[in-house]
C-alpha positions in Angstrom: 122.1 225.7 191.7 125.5 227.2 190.9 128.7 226.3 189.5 132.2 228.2 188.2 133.4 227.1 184.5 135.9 228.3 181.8 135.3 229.0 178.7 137.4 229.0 175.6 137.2 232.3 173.6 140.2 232.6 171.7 143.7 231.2 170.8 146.4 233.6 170.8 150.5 233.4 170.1 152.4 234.7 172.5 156.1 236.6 171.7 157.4 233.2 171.0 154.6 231.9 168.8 153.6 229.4 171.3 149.7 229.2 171.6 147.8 230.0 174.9 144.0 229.7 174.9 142.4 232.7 176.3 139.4 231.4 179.0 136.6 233.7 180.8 134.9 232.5 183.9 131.3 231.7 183.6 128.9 231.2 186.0 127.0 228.0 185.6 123.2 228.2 186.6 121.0 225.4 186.4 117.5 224.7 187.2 117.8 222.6 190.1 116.0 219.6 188.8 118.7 217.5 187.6 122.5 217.7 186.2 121.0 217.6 182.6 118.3 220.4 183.0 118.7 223.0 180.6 120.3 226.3 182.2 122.3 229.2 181.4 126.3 231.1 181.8 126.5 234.5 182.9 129.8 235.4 181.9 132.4 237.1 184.4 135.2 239.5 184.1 137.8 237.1 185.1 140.4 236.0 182.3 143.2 233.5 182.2 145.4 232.1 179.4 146.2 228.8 179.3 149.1 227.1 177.0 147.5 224.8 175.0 149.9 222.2 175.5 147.8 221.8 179.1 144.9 221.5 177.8 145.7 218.5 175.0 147.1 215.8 174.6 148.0 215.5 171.3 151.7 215.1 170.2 152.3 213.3 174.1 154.4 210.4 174.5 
């Protein structure tokens, strides 16, 4: 089985100081058997980054 995820590598300021997360694209490979089955990420050469204000909540109202 096979699945697309992101993962968090970095955090870098942009030319304003605001913080944006820098994600690669994995691929998820499991073993088939269930969701919980040990597997492994190949990572891909696909980058985004992300402000981190989208990915938390902290500081919301």
């Amino acid at each position: 089985m096979e699945a697309e995820a992101w993962r968090s590598v970095d955090i870098i300021r942009d030319t304003d100081g605001v913080p944006h997360v820098l994600q690669q694209k994995v691929q998820v490979f499991t073993s088939g058997v269930s969701e919980e089955s040990a597997g492994y990420t190949k990572p891909a050469m696909e980058h985004r980054l992300v402000p981190l204000q989208d990915l938390t909540t902290f500081g919301r109202s």
